[in-house]
Each structure stands twice: as structure tokens, then as C-alpha cells.
gemmi code that builds the backbone of each chain (N, CA, C; Angstrom):
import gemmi

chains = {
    "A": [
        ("UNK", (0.856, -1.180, 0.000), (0.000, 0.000, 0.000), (0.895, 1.233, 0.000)),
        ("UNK", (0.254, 2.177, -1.064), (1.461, 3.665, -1.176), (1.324, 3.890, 0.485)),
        ("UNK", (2.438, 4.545, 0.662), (2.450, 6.221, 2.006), (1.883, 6.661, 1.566)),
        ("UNK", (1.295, 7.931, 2.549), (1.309, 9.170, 2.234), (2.490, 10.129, 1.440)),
        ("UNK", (2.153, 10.876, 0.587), (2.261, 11.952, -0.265), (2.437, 12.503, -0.194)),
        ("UNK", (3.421, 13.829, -0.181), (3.324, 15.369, 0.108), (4.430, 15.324, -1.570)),
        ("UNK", (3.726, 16.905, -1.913), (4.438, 17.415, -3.416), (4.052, 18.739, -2.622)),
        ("UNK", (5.115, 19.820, -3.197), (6.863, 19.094, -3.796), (7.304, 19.366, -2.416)),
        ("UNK", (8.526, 18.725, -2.643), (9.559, 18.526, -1.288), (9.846, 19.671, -0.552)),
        ("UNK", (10.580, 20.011, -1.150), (10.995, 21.242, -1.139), (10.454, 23.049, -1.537)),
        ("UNK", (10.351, 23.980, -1.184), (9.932, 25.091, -1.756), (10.921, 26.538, -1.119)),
        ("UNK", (10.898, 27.008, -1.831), (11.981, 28.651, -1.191), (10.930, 29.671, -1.928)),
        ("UNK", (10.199, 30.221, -1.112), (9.467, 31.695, -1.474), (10.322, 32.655, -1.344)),
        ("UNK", (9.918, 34.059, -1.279), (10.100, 35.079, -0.454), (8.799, 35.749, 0.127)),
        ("UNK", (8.839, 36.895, 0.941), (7.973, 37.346, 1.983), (6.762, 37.306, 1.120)),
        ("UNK", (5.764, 38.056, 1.585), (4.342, 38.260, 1.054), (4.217, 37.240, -0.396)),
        ("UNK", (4.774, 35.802, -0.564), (4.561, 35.489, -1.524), (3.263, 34.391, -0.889)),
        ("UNK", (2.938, 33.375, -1.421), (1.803, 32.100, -1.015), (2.306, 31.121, -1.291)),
        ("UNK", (1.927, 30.156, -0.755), (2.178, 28.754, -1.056), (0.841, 27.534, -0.804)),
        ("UNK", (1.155, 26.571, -1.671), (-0.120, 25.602, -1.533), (0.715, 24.342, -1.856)),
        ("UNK", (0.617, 23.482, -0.984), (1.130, 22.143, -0.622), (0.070, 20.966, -0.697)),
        ("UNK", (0.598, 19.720, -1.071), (-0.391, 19.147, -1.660), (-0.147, 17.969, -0.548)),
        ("UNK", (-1.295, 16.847, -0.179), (-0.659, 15.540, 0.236), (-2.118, 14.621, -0.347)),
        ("UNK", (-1.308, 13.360, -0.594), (-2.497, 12.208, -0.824), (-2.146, 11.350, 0.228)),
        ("UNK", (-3.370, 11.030, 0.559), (-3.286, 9.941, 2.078), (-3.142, 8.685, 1.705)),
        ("UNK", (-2.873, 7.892, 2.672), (-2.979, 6.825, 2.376), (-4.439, 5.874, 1.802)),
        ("UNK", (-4.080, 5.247, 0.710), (-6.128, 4.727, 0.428), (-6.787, 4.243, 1.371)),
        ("UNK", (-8.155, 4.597, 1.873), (-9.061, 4.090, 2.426), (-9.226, 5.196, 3.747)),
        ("UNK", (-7.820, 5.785, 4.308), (-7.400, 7.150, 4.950), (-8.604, 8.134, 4.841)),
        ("UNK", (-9.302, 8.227, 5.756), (-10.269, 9.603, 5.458), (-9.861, 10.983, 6.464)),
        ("UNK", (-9.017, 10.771, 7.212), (-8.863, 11.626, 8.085), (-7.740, 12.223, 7.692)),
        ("UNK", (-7.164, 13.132, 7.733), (-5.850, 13.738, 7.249), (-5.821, 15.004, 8.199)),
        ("UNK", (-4.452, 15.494, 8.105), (-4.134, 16.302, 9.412), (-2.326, 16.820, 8.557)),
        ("UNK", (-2.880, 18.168, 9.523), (-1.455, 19.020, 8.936), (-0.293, 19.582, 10.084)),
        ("UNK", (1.100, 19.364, 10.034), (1.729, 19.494, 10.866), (3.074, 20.295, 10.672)),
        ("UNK", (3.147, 21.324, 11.564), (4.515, 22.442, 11.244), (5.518, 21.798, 12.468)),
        ("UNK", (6.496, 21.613, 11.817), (7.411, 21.441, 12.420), (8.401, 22.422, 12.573)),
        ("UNK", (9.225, 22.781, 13.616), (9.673, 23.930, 13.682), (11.419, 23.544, 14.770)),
        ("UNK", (12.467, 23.392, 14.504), (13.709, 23.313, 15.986), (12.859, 23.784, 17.330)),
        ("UNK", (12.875, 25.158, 17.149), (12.079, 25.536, 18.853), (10.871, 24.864, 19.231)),
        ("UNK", (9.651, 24.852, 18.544), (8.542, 24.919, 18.804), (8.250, 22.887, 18.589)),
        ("UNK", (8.621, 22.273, 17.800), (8.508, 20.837, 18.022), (7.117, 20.676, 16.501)),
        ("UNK", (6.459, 19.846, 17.069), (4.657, 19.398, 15.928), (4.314, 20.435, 16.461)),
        ("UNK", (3.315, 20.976, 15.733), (2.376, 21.746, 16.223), (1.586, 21.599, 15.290)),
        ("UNK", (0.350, 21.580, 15.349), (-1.093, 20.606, 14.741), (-1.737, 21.980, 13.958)),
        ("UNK", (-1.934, 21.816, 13.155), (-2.533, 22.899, 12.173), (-4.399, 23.183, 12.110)),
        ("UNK", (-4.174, 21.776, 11.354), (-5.958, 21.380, 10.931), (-6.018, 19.886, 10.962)),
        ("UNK", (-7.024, 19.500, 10.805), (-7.755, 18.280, 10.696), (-8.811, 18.316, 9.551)),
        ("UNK", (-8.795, 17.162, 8.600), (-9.665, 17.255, 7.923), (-10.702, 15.981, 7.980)),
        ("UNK", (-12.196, 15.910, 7.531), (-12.251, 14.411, 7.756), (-13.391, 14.448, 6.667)),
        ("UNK", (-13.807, 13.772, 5.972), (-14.189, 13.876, 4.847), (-14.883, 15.066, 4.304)),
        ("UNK", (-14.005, 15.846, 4.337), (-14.508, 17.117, 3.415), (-14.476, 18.128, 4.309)),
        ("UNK", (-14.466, 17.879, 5.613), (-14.833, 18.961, 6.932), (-13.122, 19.230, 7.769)),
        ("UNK", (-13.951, 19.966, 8.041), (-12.380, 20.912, 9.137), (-13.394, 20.534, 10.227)),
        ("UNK", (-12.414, 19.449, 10.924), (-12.473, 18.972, 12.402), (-12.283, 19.494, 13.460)),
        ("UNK", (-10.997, 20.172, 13.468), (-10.156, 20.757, 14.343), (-9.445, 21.587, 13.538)),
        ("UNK", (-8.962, 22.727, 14.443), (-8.237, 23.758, 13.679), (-7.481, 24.014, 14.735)),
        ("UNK", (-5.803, 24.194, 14.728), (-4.741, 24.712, 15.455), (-4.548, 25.802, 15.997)),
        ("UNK", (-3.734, 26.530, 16.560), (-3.835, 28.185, 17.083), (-2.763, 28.668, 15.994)),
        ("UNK", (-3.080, 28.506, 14.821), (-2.338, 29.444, 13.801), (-3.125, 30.277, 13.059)),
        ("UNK", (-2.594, 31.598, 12.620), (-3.089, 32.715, 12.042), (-4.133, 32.258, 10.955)),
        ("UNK", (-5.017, 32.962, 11.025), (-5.801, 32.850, 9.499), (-5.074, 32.679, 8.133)),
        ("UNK", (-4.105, 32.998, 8.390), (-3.287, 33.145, 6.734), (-2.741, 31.592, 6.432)),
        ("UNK", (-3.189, 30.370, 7.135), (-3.162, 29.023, 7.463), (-4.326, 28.911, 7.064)),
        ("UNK", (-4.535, 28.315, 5.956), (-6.136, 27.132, 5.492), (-5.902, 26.137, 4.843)),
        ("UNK", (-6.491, 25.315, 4.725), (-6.445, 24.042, 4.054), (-7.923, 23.672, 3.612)),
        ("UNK", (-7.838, 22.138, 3.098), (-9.281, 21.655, 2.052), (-9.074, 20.444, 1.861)),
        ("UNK", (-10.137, 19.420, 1.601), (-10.006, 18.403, 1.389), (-10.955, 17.950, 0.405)),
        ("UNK", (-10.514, 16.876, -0.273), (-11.104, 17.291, -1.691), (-12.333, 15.420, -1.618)),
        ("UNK", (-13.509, 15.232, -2.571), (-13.597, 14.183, -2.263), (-12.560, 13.038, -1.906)),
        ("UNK", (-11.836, 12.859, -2.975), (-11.192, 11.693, -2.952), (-9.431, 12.037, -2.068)),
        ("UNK", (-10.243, 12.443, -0.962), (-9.756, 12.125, 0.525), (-8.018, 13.665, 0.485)),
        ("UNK", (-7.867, 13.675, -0.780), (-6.607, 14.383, -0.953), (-6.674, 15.399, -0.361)),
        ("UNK", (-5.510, 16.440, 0.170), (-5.416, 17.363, 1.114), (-4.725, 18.462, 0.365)),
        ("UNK", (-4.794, 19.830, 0.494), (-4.021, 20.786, -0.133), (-3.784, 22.113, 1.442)),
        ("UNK", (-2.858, 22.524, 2.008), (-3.308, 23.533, 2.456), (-2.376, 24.729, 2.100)),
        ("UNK", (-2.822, 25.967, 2.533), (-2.300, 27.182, 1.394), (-1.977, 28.044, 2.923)),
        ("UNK", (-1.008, 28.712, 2.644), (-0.105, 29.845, 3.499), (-0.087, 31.277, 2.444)),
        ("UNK", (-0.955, 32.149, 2.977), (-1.173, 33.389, 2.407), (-0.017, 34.713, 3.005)),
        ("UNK", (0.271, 35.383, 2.032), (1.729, 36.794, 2.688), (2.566, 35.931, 3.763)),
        ("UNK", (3.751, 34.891, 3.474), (4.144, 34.389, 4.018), (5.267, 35.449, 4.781)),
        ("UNK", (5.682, 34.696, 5.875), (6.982, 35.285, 7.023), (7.928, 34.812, 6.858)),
        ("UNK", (8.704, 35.291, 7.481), (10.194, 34.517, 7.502), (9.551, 33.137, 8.635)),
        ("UNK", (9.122, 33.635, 9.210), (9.043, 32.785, 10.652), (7.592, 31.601, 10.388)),
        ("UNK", (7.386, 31.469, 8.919), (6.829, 30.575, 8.349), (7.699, 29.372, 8.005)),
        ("UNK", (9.030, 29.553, 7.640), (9.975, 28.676, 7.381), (9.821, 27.060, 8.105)),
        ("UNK", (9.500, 25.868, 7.516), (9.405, 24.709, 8.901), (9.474, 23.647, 8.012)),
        ("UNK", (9.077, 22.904, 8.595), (9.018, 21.516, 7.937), (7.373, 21.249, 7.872)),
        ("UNK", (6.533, 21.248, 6.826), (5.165, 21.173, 7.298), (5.121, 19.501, 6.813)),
        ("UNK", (4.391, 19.042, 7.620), (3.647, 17.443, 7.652), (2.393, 17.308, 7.095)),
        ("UNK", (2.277, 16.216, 6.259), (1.073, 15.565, 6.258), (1.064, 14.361, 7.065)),
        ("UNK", (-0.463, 14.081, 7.472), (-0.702, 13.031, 8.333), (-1.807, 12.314, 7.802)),
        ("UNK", (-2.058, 10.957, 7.706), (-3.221, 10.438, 7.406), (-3.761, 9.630, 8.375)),
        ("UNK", (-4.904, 9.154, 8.611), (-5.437, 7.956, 9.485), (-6.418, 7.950, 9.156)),
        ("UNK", (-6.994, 6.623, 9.374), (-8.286, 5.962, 9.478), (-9.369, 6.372, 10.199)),
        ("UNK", (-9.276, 6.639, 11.349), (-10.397, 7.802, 11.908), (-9.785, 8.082, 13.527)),
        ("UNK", (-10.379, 8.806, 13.933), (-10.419, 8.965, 15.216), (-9.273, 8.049, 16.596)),
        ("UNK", (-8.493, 8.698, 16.868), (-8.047, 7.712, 18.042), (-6.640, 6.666, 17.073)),
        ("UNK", (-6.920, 6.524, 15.701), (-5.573, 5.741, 14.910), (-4.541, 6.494, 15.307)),
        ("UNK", (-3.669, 5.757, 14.795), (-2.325, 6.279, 14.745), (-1.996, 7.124, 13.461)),
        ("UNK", (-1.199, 7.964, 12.834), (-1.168, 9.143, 12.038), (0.208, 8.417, 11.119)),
        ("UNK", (-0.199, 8.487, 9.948), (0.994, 8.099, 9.375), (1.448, 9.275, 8.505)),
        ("UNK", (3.210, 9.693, 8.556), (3.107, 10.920, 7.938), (3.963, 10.842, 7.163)),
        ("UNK", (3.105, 11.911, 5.526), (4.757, 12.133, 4.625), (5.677, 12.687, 5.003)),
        ("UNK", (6.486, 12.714, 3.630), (8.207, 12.846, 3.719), (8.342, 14.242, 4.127)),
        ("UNK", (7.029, 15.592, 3.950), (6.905, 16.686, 4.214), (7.223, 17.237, 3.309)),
        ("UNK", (7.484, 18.765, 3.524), (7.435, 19.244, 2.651), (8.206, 20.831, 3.424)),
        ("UNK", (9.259, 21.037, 2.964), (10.439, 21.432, 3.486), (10.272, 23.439, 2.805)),
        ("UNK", (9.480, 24.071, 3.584), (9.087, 25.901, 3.390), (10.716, 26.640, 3.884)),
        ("UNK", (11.107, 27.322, 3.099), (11.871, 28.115, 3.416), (11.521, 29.667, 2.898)),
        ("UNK", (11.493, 30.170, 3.677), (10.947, 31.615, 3.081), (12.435, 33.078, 3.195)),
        ("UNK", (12.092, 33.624, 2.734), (13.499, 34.543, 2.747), (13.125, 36.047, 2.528)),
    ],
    "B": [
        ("UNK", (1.522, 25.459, 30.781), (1.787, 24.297, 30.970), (1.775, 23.416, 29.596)),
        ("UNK", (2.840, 22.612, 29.333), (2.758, 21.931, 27.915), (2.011, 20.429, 28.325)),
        ("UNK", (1.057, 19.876, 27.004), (0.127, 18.824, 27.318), (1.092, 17.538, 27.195)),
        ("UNK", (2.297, 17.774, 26.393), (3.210, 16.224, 26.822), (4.776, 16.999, 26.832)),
        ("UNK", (5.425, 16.320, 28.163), (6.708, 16.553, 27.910), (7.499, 15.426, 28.195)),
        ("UNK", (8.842, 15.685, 27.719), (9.763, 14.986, 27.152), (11.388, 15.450, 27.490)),
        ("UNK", (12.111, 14.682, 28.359), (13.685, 14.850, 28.428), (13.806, 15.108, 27.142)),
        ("UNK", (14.430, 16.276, 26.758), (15.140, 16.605, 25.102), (16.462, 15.822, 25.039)),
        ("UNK", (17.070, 15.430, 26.241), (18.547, 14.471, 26.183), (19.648, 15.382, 25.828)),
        ("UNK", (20.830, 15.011, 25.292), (20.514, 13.967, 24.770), (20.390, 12.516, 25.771)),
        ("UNK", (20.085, 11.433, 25.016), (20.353, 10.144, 25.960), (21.457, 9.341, 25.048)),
        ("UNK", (22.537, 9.110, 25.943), (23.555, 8.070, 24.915), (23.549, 7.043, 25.690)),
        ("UNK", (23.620, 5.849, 25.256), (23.532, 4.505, 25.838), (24.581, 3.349, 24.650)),
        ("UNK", (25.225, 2.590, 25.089), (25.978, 1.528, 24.436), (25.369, 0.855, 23.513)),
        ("UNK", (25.785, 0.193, 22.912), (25.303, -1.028, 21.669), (24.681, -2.169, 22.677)),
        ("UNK", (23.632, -2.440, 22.619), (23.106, -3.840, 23.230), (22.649, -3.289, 24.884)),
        ("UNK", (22.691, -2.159, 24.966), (22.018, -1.948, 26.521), (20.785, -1.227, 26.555)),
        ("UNK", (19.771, -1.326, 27.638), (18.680, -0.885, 27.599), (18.338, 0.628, 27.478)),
        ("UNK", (17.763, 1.374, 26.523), (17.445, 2.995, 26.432), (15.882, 3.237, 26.846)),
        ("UNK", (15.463, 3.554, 27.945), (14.677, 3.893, 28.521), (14.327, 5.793, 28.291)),
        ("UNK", (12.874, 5.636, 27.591), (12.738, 7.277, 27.228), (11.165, 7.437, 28.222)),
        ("UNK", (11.104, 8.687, 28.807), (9.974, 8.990, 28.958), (9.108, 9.912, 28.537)),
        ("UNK", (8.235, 10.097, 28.997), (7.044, 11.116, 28.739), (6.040, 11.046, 29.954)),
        ("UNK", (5.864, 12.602, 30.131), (4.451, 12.559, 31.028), (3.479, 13.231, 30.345)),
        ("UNK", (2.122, 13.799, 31.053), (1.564, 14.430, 29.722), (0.451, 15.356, 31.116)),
        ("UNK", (-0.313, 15.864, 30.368), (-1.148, 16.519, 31.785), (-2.539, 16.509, 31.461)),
        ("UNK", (-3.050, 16.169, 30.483), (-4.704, 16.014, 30.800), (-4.833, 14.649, 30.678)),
        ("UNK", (-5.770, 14.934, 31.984), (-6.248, 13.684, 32.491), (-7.199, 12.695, 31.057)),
        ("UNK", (-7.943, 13.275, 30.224), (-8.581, 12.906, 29.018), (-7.742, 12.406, 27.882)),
        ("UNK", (-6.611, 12.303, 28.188), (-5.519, 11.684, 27.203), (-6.163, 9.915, 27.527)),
        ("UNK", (-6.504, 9.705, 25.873), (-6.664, 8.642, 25.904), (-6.202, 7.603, 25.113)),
        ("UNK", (-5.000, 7.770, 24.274), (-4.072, 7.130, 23.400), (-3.215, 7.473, 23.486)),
        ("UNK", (-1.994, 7.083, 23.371), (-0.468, 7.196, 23.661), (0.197, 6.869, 22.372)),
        ("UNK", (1.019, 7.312, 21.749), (1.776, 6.650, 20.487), (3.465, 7.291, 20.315)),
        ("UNK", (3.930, 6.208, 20.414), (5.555, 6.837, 19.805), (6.098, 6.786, 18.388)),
        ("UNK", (7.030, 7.620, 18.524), (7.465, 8.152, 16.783), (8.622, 8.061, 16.866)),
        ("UNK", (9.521, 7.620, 15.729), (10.718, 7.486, 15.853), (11.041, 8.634, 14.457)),
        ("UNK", (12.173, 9.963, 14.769), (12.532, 10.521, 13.450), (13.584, 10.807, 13.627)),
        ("UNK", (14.281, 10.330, 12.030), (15.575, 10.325, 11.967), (15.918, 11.975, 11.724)),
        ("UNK", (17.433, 12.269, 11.835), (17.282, 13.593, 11.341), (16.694, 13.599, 9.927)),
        ("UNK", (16.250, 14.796, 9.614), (15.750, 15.390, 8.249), (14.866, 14.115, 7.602)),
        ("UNK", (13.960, 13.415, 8.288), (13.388, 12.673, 7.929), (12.046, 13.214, 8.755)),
        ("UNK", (10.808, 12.130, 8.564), (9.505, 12.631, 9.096), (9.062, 11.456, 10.054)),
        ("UNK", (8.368, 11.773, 10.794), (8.042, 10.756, 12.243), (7.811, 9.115, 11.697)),
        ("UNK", (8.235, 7.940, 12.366), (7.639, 7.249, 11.673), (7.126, 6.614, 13.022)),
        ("UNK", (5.445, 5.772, 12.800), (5.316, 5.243, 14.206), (6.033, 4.066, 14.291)),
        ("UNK", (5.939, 4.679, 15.820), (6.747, 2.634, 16.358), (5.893, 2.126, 16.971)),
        ("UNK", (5.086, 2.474, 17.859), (3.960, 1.978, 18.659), (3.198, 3.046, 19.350)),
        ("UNK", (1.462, 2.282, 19.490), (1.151, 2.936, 20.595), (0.447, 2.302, 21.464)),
        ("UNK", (-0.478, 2.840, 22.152), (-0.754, 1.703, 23.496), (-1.823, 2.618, 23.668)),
        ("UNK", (-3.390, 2.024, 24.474), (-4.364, 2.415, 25.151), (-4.776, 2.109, 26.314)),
        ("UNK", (-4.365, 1.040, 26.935), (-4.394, 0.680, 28.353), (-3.418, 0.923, 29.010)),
        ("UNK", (-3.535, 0.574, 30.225), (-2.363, 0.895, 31.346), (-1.918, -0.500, 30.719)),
        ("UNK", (-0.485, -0.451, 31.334), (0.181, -1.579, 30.996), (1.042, -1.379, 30.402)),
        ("UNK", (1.700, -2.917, 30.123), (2.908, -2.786, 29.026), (2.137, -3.548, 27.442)),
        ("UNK", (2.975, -3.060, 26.772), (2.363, -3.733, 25.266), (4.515, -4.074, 24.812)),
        ("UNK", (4.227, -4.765, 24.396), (5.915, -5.299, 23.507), (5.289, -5.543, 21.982)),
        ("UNK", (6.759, -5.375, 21.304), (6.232, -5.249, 20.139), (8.283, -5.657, 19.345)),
        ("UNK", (8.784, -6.674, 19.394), (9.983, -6.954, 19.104), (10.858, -6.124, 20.221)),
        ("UNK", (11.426, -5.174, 20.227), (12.559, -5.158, 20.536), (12.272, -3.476, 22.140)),
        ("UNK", (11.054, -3.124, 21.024), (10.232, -2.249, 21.991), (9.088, -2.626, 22.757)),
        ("UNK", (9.271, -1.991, 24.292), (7.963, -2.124, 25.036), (7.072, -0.626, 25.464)),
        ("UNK", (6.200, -0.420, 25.234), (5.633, 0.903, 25.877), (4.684, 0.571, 27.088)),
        ("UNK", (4.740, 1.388, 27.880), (4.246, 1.322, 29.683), (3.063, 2.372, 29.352)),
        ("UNK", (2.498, 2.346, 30.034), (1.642, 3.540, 30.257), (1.162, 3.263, 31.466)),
        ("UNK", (1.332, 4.093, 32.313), (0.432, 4.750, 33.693), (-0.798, 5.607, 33.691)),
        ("UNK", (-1.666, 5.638, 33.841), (-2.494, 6.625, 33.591), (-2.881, 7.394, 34.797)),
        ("UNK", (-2.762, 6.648, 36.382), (-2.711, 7.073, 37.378), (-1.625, 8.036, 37.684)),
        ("UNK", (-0.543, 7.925, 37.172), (0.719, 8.374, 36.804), (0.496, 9.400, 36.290)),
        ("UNK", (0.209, 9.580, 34.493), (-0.090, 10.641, 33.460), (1.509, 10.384, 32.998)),
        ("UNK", (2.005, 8.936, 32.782), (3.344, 8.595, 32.600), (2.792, 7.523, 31.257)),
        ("UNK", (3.651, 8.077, 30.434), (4.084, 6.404, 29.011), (5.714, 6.734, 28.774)),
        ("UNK", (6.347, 5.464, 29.095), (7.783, 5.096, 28.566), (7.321, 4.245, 27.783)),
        ("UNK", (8.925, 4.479, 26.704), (9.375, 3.351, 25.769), (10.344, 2.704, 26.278)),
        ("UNK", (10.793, 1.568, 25.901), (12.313, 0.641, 25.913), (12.069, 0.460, 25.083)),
        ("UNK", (13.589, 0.259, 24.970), (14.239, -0.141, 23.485), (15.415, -1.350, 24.211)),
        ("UNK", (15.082, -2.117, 23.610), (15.780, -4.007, 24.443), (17.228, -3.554, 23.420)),
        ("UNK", (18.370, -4.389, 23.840), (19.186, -4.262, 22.486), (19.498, -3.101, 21.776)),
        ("UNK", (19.786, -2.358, 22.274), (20.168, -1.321, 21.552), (21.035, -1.003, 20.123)),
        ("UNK", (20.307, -0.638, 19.156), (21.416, -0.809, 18.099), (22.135, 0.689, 17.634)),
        ("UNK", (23.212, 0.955, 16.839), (23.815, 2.010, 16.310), (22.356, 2.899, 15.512)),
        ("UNK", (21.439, 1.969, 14.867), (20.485, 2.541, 13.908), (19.542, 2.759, 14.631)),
        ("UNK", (19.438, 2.577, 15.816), (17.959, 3.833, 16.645), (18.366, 4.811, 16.979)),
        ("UNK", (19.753, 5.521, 16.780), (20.059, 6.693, 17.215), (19.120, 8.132, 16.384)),
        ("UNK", (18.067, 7.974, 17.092), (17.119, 8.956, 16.453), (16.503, 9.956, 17.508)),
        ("UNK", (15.508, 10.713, 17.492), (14.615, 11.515, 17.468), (13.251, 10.574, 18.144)),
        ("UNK", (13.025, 10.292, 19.518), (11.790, 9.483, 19.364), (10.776, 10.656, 20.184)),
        ("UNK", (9.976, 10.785, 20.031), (8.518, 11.492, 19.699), (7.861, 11.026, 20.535)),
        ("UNK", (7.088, 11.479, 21.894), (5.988, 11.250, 22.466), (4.667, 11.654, 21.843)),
        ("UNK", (3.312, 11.344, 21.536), (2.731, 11.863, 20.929), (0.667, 11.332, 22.073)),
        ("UNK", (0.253, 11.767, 22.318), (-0.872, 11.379, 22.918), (-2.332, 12.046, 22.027)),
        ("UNK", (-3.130, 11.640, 22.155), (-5.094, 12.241, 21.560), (-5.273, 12.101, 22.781)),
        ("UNK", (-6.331, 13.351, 23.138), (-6.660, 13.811, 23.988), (-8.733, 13.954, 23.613)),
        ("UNK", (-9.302, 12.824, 24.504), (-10.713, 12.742, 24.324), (-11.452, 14.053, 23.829)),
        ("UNK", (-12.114, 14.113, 23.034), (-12.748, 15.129, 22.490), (-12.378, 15.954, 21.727)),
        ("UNK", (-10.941, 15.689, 21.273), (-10.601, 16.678, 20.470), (-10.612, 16.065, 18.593)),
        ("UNK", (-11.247, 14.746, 18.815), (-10.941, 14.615, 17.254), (-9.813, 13.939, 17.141)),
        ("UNK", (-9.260, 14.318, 15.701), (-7.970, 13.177, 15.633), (-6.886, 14.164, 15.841)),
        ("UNK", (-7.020, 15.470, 16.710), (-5.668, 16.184, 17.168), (-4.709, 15.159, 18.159)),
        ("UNK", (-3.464, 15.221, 17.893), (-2.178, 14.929, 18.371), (-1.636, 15.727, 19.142)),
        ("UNK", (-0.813, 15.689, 20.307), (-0.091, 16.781, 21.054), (1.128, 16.079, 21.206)),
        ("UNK", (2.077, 16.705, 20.200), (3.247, 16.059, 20.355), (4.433, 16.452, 21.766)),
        ("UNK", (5.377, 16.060, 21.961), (6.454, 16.337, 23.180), (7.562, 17.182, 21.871)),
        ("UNK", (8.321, 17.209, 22.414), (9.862, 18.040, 21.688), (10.260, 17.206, 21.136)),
        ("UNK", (10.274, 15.854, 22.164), (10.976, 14.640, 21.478), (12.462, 14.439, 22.284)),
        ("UNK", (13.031, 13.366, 22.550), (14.151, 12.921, 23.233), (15.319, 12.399, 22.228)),
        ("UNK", (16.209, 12.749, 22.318), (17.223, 12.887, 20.764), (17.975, 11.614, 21.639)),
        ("UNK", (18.217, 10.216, 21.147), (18.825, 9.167, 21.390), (19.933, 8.813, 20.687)),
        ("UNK", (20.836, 8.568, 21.163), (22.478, 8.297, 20.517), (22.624, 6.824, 21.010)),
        ("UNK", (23.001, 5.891, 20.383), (23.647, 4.362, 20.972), (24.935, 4.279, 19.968)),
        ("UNK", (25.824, 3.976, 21.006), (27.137, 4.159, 21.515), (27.539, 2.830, 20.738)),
        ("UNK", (28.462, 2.415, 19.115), (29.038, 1.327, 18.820), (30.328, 0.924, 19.925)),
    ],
}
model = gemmi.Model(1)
for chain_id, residues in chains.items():
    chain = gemmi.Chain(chain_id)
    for i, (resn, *xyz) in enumerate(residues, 1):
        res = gemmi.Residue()
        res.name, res.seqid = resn, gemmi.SeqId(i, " ")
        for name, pos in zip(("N", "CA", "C"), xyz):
            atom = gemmi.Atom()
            atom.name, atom.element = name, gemmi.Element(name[0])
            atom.pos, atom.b_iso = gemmi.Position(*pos), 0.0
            res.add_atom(atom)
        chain.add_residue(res)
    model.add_chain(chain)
structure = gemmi.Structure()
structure.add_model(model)
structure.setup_entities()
């Protein structure tokens, strides 16, 4: 069975630019979940998606949204980015509630 | 107050001796426990998790959980050169959906 997905690996913006990150879950996966990774700050949980719905939402700025599309896939978008946007963002998938989270390779924001 | 913490270490331990990591966590509604193992510049991968008090084994790892406590350790039996990683406390907390509250994480070195 594939992993989870995240495109593209890598990205280098600069300030006030946007970004939109993609992940496909694992099949049968309806739950998906987004994760910034950061040296200081550790996971820190973004959103939750679960078929089509925002579950849960993290304590990050509005300029943080995401979507989930029928067929379970995840996109979320970073609007007038910061320097201090820079991280490692995660995708996560699971089966529902209470599973365990399986996550892509990420997807590596550097902003400048 | 943070909802899971974690010795950041580092922890160095020999080839073939026992590496004992912990975690405590603070709401009492934590009702799944799961560990993550990440290498550098890599993304969490699970190793186990556990829902009862108790121990669960799983090859070479065992996870504990206390709940009277608000305590889950890992062991790691055998220690090899290739767990020198990044392992990840990670707990769901009742009612929140499929949110995660990760620890910092405990940076593990084993000693050839």
C-alpha cells in the first residue's frame, strides 16, 4: 500500500509570496491532518480534515487554510508568508479517530 | 503548561544496553499514547502505541503507560547504532478529534 504523499519537497518563497502544498493519504485514509514542524517549537497541529470537513483547527493565524477534496486528498495554502513561516510542514493520514497518524516525507518551506 | 513533555537528552547509551525514554503528559482525558521514531531530516515514523495501562511489547520495543501516573515510557531491548534517532511522544486527547499533542521529542544516541 502507497504512504502518504506530500508534493513538492521542497519550496523557497520570499515574503508576502503564497504557497499551496499538496498531500495524498494513504487509500481508504479519510482523516488527514497538517503538521509544522519547527527546531524551537517541536509538531504543532494545524488542521484536521475528515471527509470534506475541518475537524479541528490549530492556534495558527488565518493566513493558514487548508481543504479536502472528495477523494480524501489534502491541499493547504499559506497566504503573505513570514520569515518565521519557514518549517518543515507534515502531512498526516489515518483511518479515523483515536488511529495512529501516518506521515509524509513533508514538505520542506523556506521563506526569505 | 505543555500537554506532553519529554527529556530533550541527549540520551547516549551503548550497543546492546537498555534505552529507557519517557514522557508525562497533563490532561487527564488523554486517551491514546503513540511513539514516533525521526531520523534527522526525515519525518516521524510510528513505532507503537498503546491504550491501556500496561505494558504492550512489540519486538525489541515495550511501551508502559500509567495513567494514574499521566506517565508512558518506551524501551528499546538491544540497543542498536540505527535507533540513534529523534523518538517522539505523541498522545489524543478525548474530544478533540484526531488532534495529536506532540512532546519536543528525546534525541537518542547508541554508543558502537
Amino acid at each position: 500500500k502507497a504512504g502518504v504523499t506530500q508534493t513538492p519537497r521542497y519550496l523557497i518563497k520570499t515574503r508576502g509570496q503564497q504557497v499551496t502544498l499538496s498531500c495524498s493519504p494513504i487509500s481508504g485514509h479519510r482523516s488527514v491532518s497538517w503538521y509544522q514542524q519547527t527546531p524551537g517549537q517541536g509538531l504543532q497541529f494545524l488542521f484536521e480534515y475528515f471527509s470534506e470537513t475541518q475537524r479541528n483547527k490549530g492556534n495558527f493565524p488565518g493566513r493558514f487554510s487548508g481543504r479536502q477534496f472528495s477523494n480524501s486528498r489534502s491541499e493547504m495554502n499559506v497566504s503573505t508568508l513570514e520569515l518565521g513561516d519557514s518549517a518543515l510542514y507534515l502531512c498526516a493520514s489515518s483511518l479515523d479517530n483515536n488511529s495512529p497518524l501516518h506521515f509524509g516525507n513533508g514538505t520542506r518551506l523556506t521563506v526569505t | 503548561q505543555k500537554e506532553v513533555e519529554q527529556n530533550s537528552g541527549p540520551l547516549s547509551v551503548p550497543e546492546g544496553a537498555i534505552a529507557s525514554l519517557n514522557c508525562t503528559y497533563s490532561d487527564r482525558g488523554s486517551q491514546s499514547f503513540f511513539w514516533y521514531r525521526q531520523y534527522s531530516g526525515k519525518s516521524p515514523e510510528l513505532i507503537m502505541f498503546i491504550y491501556s495501562n500496561g505494558d504492550k511489547e512489540d519486538g525489541r520495543f515495550t511501551a508502559q503507560l500509567n495513567k494514574a501516573s499521566q506517565y508512558v515510557s518506551l524501551l528499546i531491548r538491544d540497543s542498536q547504532p540505527s535507533d540513534s534517532a529523534t523518538y517522539l511522544c505523541a498522545v489524543n486527547i478525548r474530544g478533540t478529534g484526531n488532534q495529536f499533542y506532540f512532546g519536543t521529542g528525546t534525541s537518542l544516541t547508541v554508543i558502537p
